[in-house]
N, C-alpha and C positions, 0 to 999 in steps of 0.2 A: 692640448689636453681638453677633455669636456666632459663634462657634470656627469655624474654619475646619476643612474635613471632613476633611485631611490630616493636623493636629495639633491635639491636644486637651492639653489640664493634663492633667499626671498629679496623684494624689489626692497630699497631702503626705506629706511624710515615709518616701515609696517609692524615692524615687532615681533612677528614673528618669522618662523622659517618653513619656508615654500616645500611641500613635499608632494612626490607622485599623486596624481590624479588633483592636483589645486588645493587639496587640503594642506589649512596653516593650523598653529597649535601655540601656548603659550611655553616657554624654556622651562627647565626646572626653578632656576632662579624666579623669575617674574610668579608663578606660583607661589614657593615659600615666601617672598614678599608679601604678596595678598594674603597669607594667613597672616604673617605676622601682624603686618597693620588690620584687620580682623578683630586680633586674640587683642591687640593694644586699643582698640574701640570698645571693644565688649568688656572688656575690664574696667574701663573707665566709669561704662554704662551703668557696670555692676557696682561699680563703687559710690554713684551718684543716687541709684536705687536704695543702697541700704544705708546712706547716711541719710534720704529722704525717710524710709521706714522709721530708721530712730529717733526721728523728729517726731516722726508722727505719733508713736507710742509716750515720748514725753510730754504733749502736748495734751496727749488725752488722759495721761499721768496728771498731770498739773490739772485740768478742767476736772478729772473726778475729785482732786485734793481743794479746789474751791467748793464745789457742790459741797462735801463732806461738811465744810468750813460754815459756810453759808445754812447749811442746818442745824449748826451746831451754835453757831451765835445767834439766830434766830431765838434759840428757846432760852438763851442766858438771861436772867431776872423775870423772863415770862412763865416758861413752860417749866422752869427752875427755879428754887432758891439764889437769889444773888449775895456770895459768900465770898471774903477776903480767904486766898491762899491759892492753892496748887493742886489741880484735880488733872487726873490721866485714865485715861482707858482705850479701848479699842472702837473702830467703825466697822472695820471688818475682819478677816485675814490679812489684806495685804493693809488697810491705809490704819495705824494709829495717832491717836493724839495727846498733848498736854496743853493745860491751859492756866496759866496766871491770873487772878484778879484781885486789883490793888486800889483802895482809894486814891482816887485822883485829886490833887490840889491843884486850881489851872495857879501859875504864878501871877498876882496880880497888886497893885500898890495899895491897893484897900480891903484888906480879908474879907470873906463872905462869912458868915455863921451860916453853915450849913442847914442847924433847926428852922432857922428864920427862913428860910424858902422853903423848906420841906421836903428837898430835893439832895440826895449825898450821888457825884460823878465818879462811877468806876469805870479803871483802865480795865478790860480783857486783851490778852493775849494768848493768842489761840496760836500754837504749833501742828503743822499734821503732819507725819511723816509718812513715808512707804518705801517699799525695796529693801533690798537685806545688804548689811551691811560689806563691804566696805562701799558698795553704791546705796547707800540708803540716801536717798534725796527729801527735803523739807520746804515749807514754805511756813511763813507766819503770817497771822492775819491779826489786827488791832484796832480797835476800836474804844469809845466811852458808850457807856452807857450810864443813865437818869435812873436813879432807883430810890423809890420815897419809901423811910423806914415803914408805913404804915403799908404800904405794899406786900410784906414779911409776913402779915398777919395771913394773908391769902393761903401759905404753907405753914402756919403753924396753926390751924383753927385744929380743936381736938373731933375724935372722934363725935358722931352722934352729931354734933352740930351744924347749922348750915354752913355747907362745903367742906365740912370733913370728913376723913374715911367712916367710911358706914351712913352713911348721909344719904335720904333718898333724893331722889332726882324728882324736880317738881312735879306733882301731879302721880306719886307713887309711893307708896308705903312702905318704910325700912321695915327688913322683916328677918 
């Protein structure tokens, strides 16, 4: 019996199979294989890609929620009254805050009298949040800060007077 002229053995161990004119080809099988392992790479890829992406977006989450932070305790006793209690408001749309501020007593075996330095340590606690809830994500920020009662006076001088509203700026005439 002999080969038929369309289809010939290919020699072994080639892969494929030998057809009229020396063209080889790959089977059905060995095709659907290579997609498969493909589609099972490319999935992988895809799934390494956007658990990267959601790093990346929380990272740059968390570094705008310091920044926010970081100018926000910046102005606490300076650019602000330093006040015992609970203040909350907004930075933006997306990132909000709350903040804590409590006299601090560091514990120690021989009390300080605060007047006698001139100096009272407040704890702040600074919250910021963003994202909408059931993912609303937070971080807290804490620190102490030094705030001498006579410092107070800087925001409470009245009107008209030096450094109070309506107060002119050296070298300028209120008017």
């Amino acid at each position: 019996m002999t080969a038929s002229p369309a289809r010939r053995r290919a020699p072994p161990g080639t892969g494929g199979v030998a057809r009229a004119g020396g063209q080889r080809g790959f089977t059905l099988i060995e095709a659907i294989a290579a997609f498969v392992l493909l589609a099972t790479f490319l999935g992988v890829l895809m799934s390494a890609l956007s658990t990267s992406m959601r790093q990346t977006v929380r990272a740059e989450q968390e570094s705008m929620a310091s920044q926010w932070a970081q100018s926000k305790l910046d102005l606490v006793g300076i650019g602000e009254k330093l006040e015992e209690g609970e203040t909350r408001d907004r930075f933006n749309d997306d990132f909000r805050w709350e903040m804590r501020v409590e006299e601090y007593v560091p514990e120690r075996e021989e009390p300080v009298d605060p007047e006698s330095i001139g100096l009272r340590l407040y704890r702040v606690d600074l919250d910021v949040f963003w994202g909408r809830p059931p993912r609303e994500r937070s971080t807290r920020f804490t620190t102490l800060r030094a705030y001498a009662p006579d410092q107070a006076v800087l925001f409470d001088t009245p009107p008209g007077e030096p450094g109070g509203e309506g107060s002119a700026a050296p070298g300028e005439r209120a008017g």
